[in-house]
PDBQT receptor file of N, H, CA, C and O in Angstrom, charges set to zero:
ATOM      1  N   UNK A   1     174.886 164.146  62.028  1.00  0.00    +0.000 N 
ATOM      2  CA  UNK A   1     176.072 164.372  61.261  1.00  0.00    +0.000 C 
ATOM      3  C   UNK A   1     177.262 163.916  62.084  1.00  0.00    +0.000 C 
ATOM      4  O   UNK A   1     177.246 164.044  63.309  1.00  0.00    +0.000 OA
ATOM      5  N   UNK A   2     178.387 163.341  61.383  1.00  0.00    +0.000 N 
ATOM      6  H   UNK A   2     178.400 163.238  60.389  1.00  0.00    +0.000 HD
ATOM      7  CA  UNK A   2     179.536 162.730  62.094  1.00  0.00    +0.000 C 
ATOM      8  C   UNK A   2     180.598 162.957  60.851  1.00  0.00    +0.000 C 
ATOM      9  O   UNK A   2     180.215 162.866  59.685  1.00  0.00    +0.000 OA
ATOM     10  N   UNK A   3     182.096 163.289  61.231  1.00  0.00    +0.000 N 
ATOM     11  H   UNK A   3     182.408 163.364  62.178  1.00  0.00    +0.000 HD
ATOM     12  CA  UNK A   3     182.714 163.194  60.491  1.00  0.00    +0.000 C 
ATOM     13  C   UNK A   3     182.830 162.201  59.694  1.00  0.00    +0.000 C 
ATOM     14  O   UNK A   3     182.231 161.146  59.903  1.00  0.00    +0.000 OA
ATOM     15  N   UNK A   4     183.757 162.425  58.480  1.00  0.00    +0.000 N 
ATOM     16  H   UNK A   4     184.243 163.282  58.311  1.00  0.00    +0.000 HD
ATOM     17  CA  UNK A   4     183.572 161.481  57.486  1.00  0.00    +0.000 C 
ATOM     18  C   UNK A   4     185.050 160.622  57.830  1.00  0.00    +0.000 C 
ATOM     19  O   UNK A   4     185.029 159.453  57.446  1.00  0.00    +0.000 OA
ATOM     20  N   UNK A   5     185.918 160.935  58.295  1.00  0.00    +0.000 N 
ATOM     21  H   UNK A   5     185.935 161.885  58.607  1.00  0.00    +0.000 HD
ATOM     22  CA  UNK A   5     187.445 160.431  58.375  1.00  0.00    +0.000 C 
ATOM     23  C   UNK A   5     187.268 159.919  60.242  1.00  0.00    +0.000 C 
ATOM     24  O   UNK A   5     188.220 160.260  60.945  1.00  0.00    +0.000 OA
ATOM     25  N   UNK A   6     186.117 159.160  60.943  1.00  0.00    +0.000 N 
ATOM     26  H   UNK A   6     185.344 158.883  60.372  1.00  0.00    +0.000 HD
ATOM     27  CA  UNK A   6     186.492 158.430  61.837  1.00  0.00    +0.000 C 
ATOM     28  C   UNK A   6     185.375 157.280  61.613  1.00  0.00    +0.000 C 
ATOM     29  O   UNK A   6     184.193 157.550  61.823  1.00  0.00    +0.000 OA
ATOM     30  N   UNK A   7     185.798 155.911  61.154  1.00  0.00    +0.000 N 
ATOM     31  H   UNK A   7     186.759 155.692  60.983  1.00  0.00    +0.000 HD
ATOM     32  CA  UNK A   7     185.085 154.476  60.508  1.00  0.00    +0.000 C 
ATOM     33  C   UNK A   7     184.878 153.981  62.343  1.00  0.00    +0.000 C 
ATOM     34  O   UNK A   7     183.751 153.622  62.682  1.00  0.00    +0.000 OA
ATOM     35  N   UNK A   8     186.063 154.001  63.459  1.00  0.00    +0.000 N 
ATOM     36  H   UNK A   8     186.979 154.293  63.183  1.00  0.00    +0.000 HD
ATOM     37  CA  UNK A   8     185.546 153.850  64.394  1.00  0.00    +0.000 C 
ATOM     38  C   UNK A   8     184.135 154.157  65.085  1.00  0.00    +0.000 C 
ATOM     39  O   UNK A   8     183.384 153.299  65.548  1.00  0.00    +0.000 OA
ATOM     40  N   UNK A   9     183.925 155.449  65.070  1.00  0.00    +0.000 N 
ATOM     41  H   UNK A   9     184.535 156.146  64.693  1.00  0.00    +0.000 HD
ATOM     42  CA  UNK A   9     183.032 156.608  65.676  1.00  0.00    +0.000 C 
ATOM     43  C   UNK A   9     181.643 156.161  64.811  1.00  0.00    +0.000 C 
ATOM     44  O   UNK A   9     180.591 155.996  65.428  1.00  0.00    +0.000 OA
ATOM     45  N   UNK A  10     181.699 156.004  63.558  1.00  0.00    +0.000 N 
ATOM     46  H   UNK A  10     182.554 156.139  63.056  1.00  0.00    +0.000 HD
ATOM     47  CA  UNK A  10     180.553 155.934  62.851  1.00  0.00    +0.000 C 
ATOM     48  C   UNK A  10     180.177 154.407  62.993  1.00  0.00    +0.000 C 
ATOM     49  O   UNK A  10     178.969 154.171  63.018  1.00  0.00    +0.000 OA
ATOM     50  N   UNK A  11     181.135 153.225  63.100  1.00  0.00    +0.000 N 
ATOM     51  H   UNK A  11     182.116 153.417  63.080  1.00  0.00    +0.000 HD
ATOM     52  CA  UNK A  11     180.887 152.288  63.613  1.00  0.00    +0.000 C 
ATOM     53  C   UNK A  11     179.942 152.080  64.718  1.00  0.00    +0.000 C 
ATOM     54  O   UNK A  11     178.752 151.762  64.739  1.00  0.00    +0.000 OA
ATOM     55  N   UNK A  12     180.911 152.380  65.741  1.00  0.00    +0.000 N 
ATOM     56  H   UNK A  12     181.877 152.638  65.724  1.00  0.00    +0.000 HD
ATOM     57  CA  UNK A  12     179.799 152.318  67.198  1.00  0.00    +0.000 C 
ATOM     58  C   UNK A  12     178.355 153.224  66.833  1.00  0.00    +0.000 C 
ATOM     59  O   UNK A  12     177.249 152.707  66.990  1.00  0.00    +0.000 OA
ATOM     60  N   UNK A  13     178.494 154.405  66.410  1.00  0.00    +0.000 N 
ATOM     61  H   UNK A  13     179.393 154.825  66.283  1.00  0.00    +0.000 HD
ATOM     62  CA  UNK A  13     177.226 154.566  65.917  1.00  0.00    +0.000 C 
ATOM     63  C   UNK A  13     176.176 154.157  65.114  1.00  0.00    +0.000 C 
ATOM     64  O   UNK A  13     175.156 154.823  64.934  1.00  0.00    +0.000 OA
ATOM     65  N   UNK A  14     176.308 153.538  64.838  1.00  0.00    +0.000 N 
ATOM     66  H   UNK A  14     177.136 152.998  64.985  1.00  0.00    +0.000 HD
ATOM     67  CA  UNK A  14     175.830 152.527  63.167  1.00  0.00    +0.000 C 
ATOM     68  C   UNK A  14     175.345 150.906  64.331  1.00  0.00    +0.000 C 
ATOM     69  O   UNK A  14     174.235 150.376  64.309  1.00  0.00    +0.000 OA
ATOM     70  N   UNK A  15     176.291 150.542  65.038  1.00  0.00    +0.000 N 
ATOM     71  H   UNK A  15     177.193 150.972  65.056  1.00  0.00    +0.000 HD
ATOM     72  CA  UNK A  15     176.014 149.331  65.748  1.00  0.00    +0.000 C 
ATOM     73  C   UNK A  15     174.634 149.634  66.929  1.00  0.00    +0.000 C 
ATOM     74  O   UNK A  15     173.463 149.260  67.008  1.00  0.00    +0.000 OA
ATOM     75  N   UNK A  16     175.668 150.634  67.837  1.00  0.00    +0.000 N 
ATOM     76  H   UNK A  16     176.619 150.937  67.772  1.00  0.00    +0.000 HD
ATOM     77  CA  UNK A  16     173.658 151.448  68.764  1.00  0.00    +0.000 C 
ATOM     78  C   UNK A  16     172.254 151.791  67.732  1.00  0.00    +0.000 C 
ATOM     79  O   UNK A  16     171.061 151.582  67.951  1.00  0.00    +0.000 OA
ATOM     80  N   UNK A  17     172.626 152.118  67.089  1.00  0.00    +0.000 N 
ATOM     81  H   UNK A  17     173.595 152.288  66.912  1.00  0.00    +0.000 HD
ATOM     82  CA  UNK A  17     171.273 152.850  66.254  1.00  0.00    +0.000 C 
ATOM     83  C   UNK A  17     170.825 151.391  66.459  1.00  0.00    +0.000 C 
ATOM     84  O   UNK A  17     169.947 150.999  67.227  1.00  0.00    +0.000 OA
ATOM     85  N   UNK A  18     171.849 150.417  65.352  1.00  0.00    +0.000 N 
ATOM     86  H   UNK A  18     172.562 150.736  64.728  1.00  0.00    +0.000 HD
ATOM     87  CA  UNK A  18     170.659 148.998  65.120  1.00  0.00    +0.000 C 
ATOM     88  C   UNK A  18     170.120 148.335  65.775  1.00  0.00    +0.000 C 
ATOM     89  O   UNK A  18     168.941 147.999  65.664  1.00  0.00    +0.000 OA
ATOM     90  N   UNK A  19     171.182 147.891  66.904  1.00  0.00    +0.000 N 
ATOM     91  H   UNK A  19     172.140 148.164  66.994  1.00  0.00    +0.000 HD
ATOM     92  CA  UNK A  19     170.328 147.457  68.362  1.00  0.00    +0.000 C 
ATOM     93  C   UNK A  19     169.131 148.348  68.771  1.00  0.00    +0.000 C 
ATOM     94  O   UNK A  19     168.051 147.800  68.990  1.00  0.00    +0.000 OA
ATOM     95  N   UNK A  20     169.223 149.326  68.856  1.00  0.00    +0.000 N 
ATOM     96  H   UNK A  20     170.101 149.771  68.679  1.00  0.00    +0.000 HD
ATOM     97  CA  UNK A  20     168.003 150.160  69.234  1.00  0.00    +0.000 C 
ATOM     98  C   UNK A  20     166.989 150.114  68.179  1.00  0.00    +0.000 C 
ATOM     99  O   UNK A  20     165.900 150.363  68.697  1.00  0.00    +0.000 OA
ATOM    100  N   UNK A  21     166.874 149.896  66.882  1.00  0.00    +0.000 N 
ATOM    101  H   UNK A  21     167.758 149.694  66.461  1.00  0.00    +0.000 HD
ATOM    102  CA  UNK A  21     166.077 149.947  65.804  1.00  0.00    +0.000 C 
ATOM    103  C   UNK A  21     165.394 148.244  66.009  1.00  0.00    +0.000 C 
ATOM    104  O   UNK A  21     164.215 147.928  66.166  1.00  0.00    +0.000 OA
ATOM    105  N   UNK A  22     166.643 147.340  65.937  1.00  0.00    +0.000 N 
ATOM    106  H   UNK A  22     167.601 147.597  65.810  1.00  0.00    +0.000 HD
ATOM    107  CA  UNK A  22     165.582 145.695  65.894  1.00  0.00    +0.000 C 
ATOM    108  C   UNK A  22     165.312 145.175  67.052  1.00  0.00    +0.000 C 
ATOM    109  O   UNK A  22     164.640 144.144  67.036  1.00  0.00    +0.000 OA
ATOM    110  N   UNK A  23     165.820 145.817  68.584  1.00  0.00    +0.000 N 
ATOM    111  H   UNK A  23     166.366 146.655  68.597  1.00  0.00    +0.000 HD
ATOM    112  CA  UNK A  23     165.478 145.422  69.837  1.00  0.00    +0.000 C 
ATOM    113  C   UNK A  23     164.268 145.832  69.919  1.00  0.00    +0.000 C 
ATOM    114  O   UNK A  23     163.788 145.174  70.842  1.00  0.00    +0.000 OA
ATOM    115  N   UNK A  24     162.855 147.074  69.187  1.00  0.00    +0.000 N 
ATOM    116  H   UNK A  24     163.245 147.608  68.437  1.00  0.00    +0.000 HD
ATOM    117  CA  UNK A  24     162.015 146.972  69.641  1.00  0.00    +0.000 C 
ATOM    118  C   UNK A  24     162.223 148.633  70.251  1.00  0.00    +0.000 C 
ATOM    119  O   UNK A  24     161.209 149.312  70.410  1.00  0.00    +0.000 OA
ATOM    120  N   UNK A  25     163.327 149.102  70.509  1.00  0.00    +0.000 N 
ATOM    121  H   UNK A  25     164.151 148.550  70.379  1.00  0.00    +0.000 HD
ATOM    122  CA  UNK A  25     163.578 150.559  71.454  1.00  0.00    +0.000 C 
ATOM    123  C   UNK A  25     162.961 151.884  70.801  1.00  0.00    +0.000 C 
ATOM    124  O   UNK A  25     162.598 152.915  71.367  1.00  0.00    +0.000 OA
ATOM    125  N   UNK A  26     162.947 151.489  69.192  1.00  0.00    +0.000 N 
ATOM    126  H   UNK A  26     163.242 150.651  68.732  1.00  0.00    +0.000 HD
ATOM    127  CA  UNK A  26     162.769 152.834  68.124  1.00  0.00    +0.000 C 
ATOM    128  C   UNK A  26     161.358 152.901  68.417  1.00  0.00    +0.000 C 
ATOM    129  O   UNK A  26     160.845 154.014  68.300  1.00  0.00    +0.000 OA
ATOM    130  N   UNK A  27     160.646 151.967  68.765  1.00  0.00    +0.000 N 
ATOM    131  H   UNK A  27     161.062 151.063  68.860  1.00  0.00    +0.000 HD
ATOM    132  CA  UNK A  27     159.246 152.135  68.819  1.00  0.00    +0.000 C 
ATOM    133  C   UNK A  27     158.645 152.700  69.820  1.00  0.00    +0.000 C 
ATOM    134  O   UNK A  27     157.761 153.552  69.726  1.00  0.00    +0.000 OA
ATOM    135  N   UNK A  28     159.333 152.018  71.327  1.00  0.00    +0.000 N 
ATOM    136  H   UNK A  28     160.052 151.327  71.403  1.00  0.00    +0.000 HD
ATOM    137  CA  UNK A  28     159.222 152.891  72.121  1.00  0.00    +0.000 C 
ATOM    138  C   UNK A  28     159.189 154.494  71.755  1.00  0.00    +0.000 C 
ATOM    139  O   UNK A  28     158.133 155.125  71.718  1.00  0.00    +0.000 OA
ATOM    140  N   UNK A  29     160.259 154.975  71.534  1.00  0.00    +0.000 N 
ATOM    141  H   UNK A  29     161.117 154.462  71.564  1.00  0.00    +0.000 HD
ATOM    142  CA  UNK A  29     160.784 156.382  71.087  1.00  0.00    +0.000 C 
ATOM    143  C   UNK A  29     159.606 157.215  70.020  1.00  0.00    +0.000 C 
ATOM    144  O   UNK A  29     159.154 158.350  69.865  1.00  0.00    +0.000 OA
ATOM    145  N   UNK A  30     159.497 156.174  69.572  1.00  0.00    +0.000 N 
ATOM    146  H   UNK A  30     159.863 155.252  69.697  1.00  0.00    +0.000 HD
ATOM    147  CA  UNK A  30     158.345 156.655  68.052  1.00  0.00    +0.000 C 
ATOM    148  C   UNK A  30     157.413 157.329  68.922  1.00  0.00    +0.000 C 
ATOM    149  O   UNK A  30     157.243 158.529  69.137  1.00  0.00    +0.000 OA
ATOM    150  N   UNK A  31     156.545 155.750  69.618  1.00  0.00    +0.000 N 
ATOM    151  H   UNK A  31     156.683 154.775  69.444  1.00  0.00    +0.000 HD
ATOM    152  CA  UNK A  31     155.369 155.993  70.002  1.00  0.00    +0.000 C 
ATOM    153  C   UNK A  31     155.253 157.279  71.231  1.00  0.00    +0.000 C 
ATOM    154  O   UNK A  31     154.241 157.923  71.504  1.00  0.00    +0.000 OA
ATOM    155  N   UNK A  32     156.347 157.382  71.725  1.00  0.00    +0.000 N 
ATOM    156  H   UNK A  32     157.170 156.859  71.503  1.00  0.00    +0.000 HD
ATOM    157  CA  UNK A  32     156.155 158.872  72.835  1.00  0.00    +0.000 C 
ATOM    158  C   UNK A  32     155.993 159.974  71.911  1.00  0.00    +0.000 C 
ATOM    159  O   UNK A  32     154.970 160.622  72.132  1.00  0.00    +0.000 OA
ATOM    160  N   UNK A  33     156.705 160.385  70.932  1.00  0.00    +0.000 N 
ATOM    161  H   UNK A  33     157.536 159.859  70.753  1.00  0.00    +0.000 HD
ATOM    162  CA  UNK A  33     156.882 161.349  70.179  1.00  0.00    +0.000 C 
ATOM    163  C   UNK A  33     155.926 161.445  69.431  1.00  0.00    +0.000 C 
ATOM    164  O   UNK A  33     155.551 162.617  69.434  1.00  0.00    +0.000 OA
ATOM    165  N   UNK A  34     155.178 160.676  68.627  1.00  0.00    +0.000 N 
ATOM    166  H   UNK A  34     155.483 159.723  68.626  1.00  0.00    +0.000 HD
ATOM    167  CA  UNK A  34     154.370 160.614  67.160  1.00  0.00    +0.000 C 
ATOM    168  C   UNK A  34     153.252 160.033  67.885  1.00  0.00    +0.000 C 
ATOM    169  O   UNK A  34     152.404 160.413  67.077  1.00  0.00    +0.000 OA
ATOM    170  N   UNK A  35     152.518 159.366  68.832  1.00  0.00    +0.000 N 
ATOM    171  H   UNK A  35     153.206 159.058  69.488  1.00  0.00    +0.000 HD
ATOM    172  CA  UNK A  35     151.540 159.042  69.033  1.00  0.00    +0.000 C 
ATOM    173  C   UNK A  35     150.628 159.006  70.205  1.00  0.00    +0.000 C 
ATOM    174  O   UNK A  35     149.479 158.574  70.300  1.00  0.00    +0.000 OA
ATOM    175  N   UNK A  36     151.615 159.706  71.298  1.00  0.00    +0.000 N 
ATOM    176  H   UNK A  36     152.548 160.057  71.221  1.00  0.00    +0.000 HD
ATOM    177  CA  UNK A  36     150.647 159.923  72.515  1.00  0.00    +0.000 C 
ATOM    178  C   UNK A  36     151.233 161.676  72.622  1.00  0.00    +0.000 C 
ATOM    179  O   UNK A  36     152.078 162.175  71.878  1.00  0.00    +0.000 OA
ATOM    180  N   UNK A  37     150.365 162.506  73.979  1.00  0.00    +0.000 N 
ATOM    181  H   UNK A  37     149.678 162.101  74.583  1.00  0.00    +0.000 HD
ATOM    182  CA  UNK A  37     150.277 163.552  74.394  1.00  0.00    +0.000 C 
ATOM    183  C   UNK A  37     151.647 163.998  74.570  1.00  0.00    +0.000 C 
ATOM    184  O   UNK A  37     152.295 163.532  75.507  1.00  0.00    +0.000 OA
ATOM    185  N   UNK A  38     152.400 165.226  73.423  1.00  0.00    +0.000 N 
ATOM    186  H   UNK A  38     151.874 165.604  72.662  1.00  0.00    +0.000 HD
ATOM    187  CA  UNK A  38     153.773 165.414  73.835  1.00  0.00    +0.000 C 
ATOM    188  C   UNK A  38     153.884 167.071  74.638  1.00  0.00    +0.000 C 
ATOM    189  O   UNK A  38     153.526 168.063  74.004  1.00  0.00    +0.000 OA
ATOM    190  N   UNK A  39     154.371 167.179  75.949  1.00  0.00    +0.000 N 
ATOM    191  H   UNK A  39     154.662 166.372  76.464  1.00  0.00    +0.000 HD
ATOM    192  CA  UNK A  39     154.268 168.335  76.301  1.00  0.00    +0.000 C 
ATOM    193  C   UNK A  39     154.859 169.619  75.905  1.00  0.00    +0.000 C 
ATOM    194  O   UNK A  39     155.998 169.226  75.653  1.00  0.00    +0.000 OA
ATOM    195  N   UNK A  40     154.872 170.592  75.728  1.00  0.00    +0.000 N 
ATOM    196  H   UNK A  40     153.947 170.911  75.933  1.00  0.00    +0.000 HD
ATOM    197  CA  UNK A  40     153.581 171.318  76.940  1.00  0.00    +0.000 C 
ATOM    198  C   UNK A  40     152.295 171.626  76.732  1.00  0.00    +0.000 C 
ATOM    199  O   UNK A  40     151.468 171.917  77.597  1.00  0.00    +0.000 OA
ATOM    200  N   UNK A  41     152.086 171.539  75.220  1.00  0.00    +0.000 N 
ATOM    201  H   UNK A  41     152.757 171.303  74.517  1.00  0.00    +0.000 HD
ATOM    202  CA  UNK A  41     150.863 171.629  75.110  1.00  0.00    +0.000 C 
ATOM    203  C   UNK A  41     149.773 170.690  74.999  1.00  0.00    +0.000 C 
ATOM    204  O   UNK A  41     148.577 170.879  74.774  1.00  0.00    +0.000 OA
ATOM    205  N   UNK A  42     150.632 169.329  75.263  1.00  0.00    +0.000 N 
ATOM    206  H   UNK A  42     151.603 169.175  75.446  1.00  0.00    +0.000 HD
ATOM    207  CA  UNK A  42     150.120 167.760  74.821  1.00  0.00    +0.000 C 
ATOM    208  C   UNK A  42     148.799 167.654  74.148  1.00  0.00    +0.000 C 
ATOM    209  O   UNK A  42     147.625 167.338  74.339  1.00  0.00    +0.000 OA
ATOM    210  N   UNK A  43     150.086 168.328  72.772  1.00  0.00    +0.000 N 
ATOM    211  H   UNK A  43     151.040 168.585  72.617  1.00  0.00    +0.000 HD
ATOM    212  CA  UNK A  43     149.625 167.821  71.182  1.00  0.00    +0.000 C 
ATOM    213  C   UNK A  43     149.880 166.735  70.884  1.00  0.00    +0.000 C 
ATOM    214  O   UNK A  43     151.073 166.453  70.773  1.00  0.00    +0.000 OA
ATOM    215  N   UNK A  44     148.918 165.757  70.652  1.00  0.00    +0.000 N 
ATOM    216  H   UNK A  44     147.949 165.986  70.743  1.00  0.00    +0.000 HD
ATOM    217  CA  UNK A  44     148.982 164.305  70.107  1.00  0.00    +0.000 C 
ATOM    218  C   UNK A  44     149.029 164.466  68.217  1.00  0.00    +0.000 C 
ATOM    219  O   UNK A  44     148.114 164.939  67.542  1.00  0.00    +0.000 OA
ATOM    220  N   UNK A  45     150.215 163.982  67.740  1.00  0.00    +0.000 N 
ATOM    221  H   UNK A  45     150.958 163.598  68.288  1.00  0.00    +0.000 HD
ATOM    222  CA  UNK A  45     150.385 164.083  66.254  1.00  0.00    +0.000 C 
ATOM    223  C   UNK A  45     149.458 162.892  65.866  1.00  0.00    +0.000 C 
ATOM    224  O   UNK A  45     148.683 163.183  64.955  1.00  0.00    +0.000 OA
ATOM    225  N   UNK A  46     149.337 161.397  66.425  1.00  0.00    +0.000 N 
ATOM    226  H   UNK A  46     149.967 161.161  67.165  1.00  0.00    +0.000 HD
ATOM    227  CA  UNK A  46     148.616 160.454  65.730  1.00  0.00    +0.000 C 
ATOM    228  C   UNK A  46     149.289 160.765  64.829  1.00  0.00    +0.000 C 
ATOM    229  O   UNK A  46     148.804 161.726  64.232  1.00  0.00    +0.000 OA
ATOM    230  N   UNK A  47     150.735 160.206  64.181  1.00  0.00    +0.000 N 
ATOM    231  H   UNK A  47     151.129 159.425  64.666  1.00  0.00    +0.000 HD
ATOM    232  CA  UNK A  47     151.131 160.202  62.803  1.00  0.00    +0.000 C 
ATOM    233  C   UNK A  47     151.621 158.575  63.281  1.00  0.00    +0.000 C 
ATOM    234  O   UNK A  47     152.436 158.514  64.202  1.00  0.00    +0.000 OA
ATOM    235  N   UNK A  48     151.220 157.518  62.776  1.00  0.00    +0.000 N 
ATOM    236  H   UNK A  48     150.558 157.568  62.028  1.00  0.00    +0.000 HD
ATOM    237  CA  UNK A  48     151.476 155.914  62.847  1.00  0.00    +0.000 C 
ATOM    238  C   UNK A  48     152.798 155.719  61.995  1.00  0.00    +0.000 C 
ATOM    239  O   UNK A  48     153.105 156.275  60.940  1.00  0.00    +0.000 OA
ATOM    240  N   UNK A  49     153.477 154.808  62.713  1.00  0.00    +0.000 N 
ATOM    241  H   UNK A  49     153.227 154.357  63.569  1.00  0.00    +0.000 HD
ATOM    242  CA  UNK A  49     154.566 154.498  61.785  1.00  0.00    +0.000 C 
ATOM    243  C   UNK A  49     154.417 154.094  60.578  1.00  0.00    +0.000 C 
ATOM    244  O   UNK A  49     153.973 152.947  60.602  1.00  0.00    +0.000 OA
ATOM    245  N   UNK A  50     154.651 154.674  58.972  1.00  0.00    +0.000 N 
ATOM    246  H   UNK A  50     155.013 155.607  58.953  1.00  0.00    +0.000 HD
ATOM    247  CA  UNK A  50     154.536 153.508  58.444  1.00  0.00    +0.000 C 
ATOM    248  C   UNK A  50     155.198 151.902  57.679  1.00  0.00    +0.000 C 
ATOM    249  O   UNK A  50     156.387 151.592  57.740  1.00  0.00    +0.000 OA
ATOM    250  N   UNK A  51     154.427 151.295  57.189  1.00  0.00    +0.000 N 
ATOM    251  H   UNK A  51     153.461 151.547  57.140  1.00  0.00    +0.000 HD
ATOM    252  CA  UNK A  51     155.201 150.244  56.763  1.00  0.00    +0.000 C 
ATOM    253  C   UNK A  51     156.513 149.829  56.201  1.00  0.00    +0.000 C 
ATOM    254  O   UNK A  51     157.184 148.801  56.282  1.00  0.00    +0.000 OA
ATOM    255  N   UNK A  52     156.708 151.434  55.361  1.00  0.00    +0.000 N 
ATOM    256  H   UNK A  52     156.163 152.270  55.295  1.00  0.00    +0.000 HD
ATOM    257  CA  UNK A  52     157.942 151.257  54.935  1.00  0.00    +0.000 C 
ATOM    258  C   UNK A  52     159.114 151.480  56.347  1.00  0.00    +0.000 C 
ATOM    259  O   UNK A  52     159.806 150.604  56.865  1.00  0.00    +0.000 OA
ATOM    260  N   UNK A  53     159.052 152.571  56.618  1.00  0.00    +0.000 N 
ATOM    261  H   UNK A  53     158.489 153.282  56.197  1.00  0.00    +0.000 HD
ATOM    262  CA  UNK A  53     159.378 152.686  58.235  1.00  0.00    +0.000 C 
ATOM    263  C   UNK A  53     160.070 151.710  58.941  1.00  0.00    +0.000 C 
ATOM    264  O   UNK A  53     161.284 151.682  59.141  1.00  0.00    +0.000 OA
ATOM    265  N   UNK A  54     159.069 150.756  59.377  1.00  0.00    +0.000 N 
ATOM    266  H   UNK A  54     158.082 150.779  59.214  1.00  0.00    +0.000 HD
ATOM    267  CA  UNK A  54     158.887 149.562  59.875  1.00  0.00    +0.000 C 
ATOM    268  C   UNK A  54     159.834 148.775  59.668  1.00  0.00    +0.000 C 
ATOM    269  O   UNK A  54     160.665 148.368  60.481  1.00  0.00    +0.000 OA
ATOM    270  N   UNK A  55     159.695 148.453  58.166  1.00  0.00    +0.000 N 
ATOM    271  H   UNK A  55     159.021 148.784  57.505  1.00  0.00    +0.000 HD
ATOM    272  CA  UNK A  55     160.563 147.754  57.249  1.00  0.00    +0.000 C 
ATOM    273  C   UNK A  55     162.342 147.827  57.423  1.00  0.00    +0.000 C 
ATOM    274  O   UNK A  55     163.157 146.966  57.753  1.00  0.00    +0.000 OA
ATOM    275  N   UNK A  56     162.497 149.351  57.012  1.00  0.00    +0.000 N 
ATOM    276  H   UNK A  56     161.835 150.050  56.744  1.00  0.00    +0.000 HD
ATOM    277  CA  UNK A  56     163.881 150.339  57.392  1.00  0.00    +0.000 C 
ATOM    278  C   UNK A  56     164.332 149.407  58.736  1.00  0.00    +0.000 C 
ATOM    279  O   UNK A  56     165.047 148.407  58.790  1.00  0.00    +0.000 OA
ATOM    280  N   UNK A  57     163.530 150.240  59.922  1.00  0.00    +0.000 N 
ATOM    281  H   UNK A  57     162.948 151.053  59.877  1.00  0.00    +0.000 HD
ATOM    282  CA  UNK A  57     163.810 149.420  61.265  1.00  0.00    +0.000 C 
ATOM    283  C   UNK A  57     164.346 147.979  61.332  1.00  0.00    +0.000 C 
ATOM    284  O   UNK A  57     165.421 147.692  61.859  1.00  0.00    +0.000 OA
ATOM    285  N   UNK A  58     163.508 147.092  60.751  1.00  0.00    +0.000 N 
ATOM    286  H   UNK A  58     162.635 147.325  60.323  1.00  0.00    +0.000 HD
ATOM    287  CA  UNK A  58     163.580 145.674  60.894  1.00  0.00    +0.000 C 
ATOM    288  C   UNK A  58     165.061 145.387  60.262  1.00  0.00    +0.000 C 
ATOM    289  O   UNK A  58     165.714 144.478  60.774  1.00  0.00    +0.000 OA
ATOM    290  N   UNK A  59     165.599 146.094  59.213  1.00  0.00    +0.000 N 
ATOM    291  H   UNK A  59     165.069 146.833  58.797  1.00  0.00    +0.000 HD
ATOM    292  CA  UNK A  59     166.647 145.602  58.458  1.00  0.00    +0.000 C 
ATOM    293  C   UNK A  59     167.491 146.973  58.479  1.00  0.00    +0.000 C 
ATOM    294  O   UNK A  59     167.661 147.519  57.389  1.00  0.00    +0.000 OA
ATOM    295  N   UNK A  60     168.001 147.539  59.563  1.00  0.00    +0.000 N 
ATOM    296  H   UNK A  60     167.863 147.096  60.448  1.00  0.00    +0.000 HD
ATOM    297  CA  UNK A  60     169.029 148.834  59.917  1.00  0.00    +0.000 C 
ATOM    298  C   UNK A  60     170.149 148.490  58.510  1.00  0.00    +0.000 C 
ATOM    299  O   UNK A  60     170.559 147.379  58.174  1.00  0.00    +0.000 OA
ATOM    300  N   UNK A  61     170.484 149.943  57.805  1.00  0.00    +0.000 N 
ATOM    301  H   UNK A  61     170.151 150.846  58.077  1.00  0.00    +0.000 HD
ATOM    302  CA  UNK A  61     171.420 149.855  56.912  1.00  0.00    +0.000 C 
ATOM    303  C   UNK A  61     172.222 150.946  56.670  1.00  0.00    +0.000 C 
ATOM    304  O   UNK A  61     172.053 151.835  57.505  1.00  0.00    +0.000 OA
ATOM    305  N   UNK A  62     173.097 151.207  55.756  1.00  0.00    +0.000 N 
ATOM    306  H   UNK A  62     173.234 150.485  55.078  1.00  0.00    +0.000 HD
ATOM    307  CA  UNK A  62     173.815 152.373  55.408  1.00  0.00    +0.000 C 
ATOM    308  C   UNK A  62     173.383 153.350  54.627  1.00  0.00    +0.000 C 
ATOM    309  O   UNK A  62     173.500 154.575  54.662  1.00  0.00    +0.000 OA
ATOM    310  N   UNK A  63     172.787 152.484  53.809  1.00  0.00    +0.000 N 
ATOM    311  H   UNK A  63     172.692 151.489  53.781  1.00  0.00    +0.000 HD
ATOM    312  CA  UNK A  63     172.217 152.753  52.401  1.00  0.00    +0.000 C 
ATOM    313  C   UNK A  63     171.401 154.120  52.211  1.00  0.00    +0.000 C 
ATOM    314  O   UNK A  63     170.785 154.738  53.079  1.00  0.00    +0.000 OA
ATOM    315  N   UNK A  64     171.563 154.457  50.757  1.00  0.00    +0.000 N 
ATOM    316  H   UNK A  64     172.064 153.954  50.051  1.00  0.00    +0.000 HD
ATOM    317  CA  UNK A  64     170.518 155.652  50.868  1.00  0.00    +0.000 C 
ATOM    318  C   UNK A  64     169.226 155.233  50.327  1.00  0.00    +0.000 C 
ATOM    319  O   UNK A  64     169.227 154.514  49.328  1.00  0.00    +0.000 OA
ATOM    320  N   UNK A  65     168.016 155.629  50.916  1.00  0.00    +0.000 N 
ATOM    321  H   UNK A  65     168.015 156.213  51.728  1.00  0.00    +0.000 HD
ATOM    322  CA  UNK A  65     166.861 154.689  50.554  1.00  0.00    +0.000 C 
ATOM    323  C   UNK A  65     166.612 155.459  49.317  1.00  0.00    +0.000 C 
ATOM    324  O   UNK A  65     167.020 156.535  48.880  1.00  0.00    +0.000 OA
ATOM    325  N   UNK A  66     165.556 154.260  48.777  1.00  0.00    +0.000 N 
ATOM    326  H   UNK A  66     165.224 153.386  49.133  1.00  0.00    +0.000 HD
ATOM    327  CA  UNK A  66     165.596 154.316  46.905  1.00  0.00    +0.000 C 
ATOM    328  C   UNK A  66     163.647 154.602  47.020  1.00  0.00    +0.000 C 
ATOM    329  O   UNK A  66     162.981 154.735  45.993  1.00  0.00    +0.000 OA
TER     330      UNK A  66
């Protein structure tokens, strides 16, 4: 959540997310969280990204998904 009255603030935020989403970084992030041993009890979820997911990532947007 971010205020609604700073276009700066949500900017720079909106620009990091995407770099981090099409550089390849979200996956990193994914795969620690959703697919290997997360501590302390290193519960492995095995939940795979999926395609639509993927998709989202590849093409970062504003939009509300449909």
């Amino acid at each position: 959540m971010m205020r609604k009255d700073d276009p700066e603030f949500k900017k720079l935020v909106d620009d990091v997310m995407s770099q981090v989403m099409t550089s390849g970084g979200i996956k990193t992030m994914y795969d620690k969280w959703f697919m290997k041993p997360v501590p302390p009890k290193n519960i492995n979820f095995n939940f795979p990204m999926s395609e639509t997911m993927q998709k989202l990532y590849a093409n970062p947007n504003d939009k509300a998904f449909e």
